[in-house]
N, C-alpha and C positions, 0 to 999 in steps of 0.2 A: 105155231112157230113164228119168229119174227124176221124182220129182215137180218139180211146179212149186212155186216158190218165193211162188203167189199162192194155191195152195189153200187155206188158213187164211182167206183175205178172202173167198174164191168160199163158203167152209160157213161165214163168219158170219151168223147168221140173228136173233140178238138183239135188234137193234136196228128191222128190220121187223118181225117178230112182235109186241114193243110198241108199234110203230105202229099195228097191224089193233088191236089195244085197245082205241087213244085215250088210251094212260096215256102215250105218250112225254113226259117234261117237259124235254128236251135242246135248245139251239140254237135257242131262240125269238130273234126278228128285235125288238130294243127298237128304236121308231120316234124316239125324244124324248131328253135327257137323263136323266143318274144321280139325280134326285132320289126323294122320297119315293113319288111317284106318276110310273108309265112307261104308257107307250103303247105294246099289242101289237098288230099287226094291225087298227089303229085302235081298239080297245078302252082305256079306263085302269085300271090295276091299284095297286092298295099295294102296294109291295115290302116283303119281310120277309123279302128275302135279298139285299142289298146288304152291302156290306164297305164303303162310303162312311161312316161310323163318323161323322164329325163332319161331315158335307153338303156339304164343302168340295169336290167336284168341280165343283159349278157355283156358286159363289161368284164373285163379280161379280170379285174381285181378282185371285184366281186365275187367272179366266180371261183376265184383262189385261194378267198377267205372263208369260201363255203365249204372247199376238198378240206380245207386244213383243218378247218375245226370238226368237219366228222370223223379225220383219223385222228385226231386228238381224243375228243369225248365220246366218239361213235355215234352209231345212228340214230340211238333214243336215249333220251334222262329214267325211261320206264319207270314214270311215277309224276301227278304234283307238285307244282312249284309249294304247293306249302307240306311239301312229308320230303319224299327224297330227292324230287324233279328240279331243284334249285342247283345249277353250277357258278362260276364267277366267271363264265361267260354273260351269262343272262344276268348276273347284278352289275357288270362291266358294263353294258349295253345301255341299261338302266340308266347307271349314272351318269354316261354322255349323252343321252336322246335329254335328259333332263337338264344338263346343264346349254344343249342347244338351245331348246326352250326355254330356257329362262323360267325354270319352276324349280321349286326344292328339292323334289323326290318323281322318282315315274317306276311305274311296274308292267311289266310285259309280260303281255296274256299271250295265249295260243293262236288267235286271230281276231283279226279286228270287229266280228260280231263278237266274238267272247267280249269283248274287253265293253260294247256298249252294254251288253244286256249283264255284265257283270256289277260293272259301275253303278249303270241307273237303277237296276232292281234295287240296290242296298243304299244308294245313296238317298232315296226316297219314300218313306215310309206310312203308315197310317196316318191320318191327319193333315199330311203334306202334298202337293200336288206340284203335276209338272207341266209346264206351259211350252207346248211343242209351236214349230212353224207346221202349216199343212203338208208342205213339200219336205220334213226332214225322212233321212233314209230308213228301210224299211227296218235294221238294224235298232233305230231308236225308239224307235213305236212299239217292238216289241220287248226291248228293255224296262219303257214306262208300264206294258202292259205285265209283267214280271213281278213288280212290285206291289204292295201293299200300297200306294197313295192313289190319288185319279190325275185322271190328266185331261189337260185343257190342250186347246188348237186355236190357232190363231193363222186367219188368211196369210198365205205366200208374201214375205218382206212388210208386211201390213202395218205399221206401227201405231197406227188406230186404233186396229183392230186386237194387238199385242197389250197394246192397255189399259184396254176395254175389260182382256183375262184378269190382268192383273188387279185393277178395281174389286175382281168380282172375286175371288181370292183372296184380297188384302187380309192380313193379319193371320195367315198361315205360311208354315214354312213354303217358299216357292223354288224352284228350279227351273230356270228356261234352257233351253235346248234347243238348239239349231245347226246346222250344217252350215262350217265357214265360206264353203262353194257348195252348190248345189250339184249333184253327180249328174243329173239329167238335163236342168238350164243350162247351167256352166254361168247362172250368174254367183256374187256374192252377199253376203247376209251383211244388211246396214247393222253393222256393229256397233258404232259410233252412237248410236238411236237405242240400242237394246243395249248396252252399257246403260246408258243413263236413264233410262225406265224401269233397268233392277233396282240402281240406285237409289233411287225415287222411292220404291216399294219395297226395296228389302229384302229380293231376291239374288239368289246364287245364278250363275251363267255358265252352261256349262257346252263348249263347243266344239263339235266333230270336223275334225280337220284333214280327213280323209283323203280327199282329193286337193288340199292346199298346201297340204306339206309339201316342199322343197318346189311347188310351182308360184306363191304369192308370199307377198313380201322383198324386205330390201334382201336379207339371205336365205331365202327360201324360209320362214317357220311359221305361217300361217295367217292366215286372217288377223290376230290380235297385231302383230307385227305389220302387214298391210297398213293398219289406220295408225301404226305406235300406239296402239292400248295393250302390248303384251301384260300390265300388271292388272288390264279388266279381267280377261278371262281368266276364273274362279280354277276350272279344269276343261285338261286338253283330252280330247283322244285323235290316236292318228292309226292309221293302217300300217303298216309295213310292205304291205301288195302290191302299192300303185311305186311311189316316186324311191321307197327303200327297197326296192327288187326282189321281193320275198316272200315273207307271210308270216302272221302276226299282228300285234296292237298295243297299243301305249295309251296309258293315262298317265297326265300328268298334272302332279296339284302340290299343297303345299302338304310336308309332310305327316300331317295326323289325319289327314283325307286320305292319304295315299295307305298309313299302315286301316285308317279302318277298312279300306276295301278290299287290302288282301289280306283280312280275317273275315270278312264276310263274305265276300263275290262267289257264289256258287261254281261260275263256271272258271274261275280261280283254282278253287279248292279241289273241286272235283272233274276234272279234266288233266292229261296226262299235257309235262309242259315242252313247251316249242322244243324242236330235235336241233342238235348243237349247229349242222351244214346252216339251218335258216336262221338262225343269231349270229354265225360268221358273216353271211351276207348282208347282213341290217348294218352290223359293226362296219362294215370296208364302205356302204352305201350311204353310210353318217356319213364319215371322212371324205367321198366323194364330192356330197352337196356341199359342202365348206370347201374344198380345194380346187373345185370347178365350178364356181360361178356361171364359166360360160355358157353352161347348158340350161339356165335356168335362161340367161339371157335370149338366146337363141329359141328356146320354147315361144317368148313369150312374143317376141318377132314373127314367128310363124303363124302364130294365134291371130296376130293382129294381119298379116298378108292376108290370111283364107279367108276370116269374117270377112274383112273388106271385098273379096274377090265374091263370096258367095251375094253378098248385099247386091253388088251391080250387077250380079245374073240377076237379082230379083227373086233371091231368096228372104224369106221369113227368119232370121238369127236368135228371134227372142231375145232376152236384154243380156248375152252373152258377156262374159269379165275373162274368158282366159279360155285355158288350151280345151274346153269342152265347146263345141258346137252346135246345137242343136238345128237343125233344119225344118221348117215345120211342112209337112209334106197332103195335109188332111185326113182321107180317112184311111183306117187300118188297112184296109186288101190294098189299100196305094201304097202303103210301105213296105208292106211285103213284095208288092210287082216292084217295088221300086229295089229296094235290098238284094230279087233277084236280077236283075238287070244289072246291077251294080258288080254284083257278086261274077254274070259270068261275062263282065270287062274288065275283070280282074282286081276290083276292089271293093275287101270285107270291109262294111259297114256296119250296123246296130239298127232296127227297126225297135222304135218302140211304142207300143199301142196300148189301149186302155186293157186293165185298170189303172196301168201307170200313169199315163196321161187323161186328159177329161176325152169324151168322145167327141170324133172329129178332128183333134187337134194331134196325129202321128204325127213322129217326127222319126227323122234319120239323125241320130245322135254320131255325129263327129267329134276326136277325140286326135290329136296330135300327141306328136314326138319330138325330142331336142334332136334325133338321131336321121327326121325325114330330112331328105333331100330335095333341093329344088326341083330334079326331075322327078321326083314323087309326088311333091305338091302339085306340079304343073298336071301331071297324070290324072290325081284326083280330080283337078276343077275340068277335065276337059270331060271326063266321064261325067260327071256331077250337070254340066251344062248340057251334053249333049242328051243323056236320061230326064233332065229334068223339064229339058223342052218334049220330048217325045209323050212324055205323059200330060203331060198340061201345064206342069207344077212352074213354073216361068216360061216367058214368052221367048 
C-alpha cells in the first residue's frame, strides 16, 4: 500500500506549535469595519496593517453605490464575463479605470490574482519568456509559472542584473514584469532604467500596480505616471482591494491586447464574474480618487511623518517610497514576540518571516491610512518605541 496523499497535513505541526507560544498572529476574527481602528474579540486595536490606502472602504458613497447596485442587478451575474456574467455595469467600470489610466481598453476580472495569472499565462507562450524582479508578488510568479514560456529572475531593483537576463534571452519574445511598489518593501521599481532596457532589447513591460494605484503619482495612477512614462508601460494591472475599496482586477493595454486576453485568460473565461455590490464600489471609489485629491495628499504626509519618526528611534526602514513601512526587526520568534506585544497594546501589526523574507531579516510591515489620525500615529510610535526598546530591537 502507498502513502497517503494526506500525510504532509497529518506532520504539519507548525502552526499549533505557534499557537502553545501565543505568537500565532494568523486569522484573527475583525468584529467592525476596515477603518483606522477594528474590533478583535471585542477589543479596539489601530491597524498598521491595512492596505485600505485612502480609507475609502467605508466611505459613506461608496458604500451607496455598493446597496444600489445589488438592488439593481442583485447579488450575482451567475455566469462568466464571456457567456452571460457581462452587465454594463462591469464595461462602464471598464471604460473609466481605462480612461484614468490613460490606456485604450481594460477588462475587469474577478480579483486581482485572477487578473495576473490570467493575463501573464496567455500573454506568454512557448518560445517566449518572462523576466521577473525576485521580489515581484506571489500572484505573478504563479501567472508566469501558468504559461507555456520560462522565466528568468533578476536580483531586487538590480538593473545589472535585469540585463544580464535580457542579453541572455535576446532575440525572443520577452516580457518583464515587475511590481510598481513593492507590497512588502514599500519601495518603488526604477522604472525609468527598465523602460529603457526593454527598449534596448525589444521587450514588452508589463506592470503590477497593485499597491500604487491612487497612492503614487501626481493623481494617484501609478508608478508609469510617478516618473511621466504613462505611454512606457506596455500593460497595467491594479487591484481593486487596497485604494478602490473592493475586490477585483484590471488590466489595462491597448485594445487588441486587451480583446486577446479576454479570449484567452482561463481564469476570465472560466470563473463566475465580480457580483454587481463590488463593481458599485470600484465605480463611486474611481470618482472618489479624482475628486479628493486630498487623501492621497495626506497619505503621503503621513508616510513621510512615521518613516522619519521610526528612523530616529533607530529603526531599520529599508529603502521605503510610501505609505508601506517595513521595520526590520531580525529573527522570526522576534517578530512574532514583537506582533504580540504590539497586538496586546492595542496595535494590529503584520509580522513577516521567511520564506517571505531572507532568514534573519523579519520585519514588522507597517502599512498606513489617509483616514489615521494624529492621535493614532502618535499611539503607534509610542507603542512601536517603547516594544522596540524592550526587546533589543533600538536602543
Amino acid at each position: 500500500m502507498g502513502t497517503d496523499v494526506f500525510d504532509k497535513c497529518f506532520d504539519f505541526h507548525v502552526v499549533n506549535d505557534l499557537k502553545k507560544t501565543g505568537f500565532y498572529p494568523y486569522f484573527h476574527r475583525v468584529e467592525s469595519e476596515q477603518g483606522p481602528e477594528i474590533v478583535i474579540d471585542g477589543k479596539k486595536k489601530v491597524v498598521v496593517c491595512s492596505n485600505n490606502y485612502l480609507g475609502l472602504a467605508n466611505h459613506p458613497k461608496v458604500i451607496e453605490a455598493s446597496v444600489l447596485a445589488a438592488r439593481q442587478y442583485g447579488t450575482s451575474c451567475t455566469g462568466s464575463r464571456f457567456l452571460n456574467g457581462t452587465n454594463d455595469l462591469h464595461e462602464k467600470v471598464e471604460k473609466k479605470f481605462a480612461k484614468f489610466v490613460d490606456k485604450e481598453d481594460a477588462i475587469l476580472f474577478t480579483t486581482g490574482h485572477h487578473s495576473n495569472l490570467g493575463a501573464l499565462s496567455c500573454l506568454v507562450g512557448k518560445g517566449e519568456v518572462f523576466v521577473t524582479d525576485k521580489l515581484d508578488h506571489a500572484s505573478i510568479i504563479d501567472g508566469c509559472r501558468l504559461s507555456f514560456g520560462d522565466m528568468a529572475r533578476f536580483r531586487h531593483n538590480d538593473m545589472a542584473d535585469l540585463e544580464r537576463q535580457l542579453v541572455r534571452h535576446q532575440g525572443k519574445g520577452i516580457l518583464i514584469v515587475v511590481d510598481g511598489l513593492f507590497s512588502m518593501e514599500g519601495d518603488i521599481a526604477n522604472f525609468p532604467e527598465i523602460s529603457k532596457l526593454a527598449k534596448k532589447y525589444g521587450a514588452r513591460v508589463f506592470v503590477d500596480e497593485a499597491h500604487s494605484l491612487g497612492v503614487i503619482g501626481k493623481n494617484g495612477k501609478g508608478t508609469g505616471e510617478h516618473f511621466n512614462m504613462e505611454e512606457d508601460v506596455d500593460v497595467m494591472m491594479a487591484t481593486a482591494s487596497k485604494s478602490l475599496a473592493s475586490i477585483g482586477g484590471f488590466i489595462a493595454s491597448k485594445t487588441e491586447v486587451i480583446d486577446y486576453i479576454k479570449h484567452n485568460a482561463r481564469t476570465m473565461i472560466f470563473t463566475a464574474s465580480l457580483p454587481p455590490a463590488c463593481v458599485g464600489a470600484i465605480d463611486a471609489a474611481l470618482d472618489l480618487i479624482v475628486a479628493e485629491p486630498e487623501r492621497r495628499i495626506r497619505l503621503m504626509d503621513i508616510s513621510n511623518k512615521m518613516k522619519d519618526a521610526f528612523k530616529s528611534m533607530g529603526y531599520d526602514t529599508n529603502n521605503s517610497q510610501s505609505p508601506i513601512i517595513p521595520l526590520t526587526v531580525g529573527e522570526d520568534l522576534i517578530a512574532f514576540k514583537m506582533w504580540k506585544m504590539l497586538f496586546d497594546e492595542g496595535v494590529f501589526a503584520s509580522p513577516v518571516v521567511t520564506p517571505a523574507v531572507p532568514e534573519g531579516q523579519a520585519i514588522i510591515r507597517t502599512s498606513y491610512m489617509a483616514t489615521h489620525s494624529d492621535s493614532d500615529l502618535n499611539f503607534i510610535l509610542e507603542k512601536f518605541k517603547k516594544i522596540g526598546k524592550k526587546l533589543g530591537i533600538i536602543s
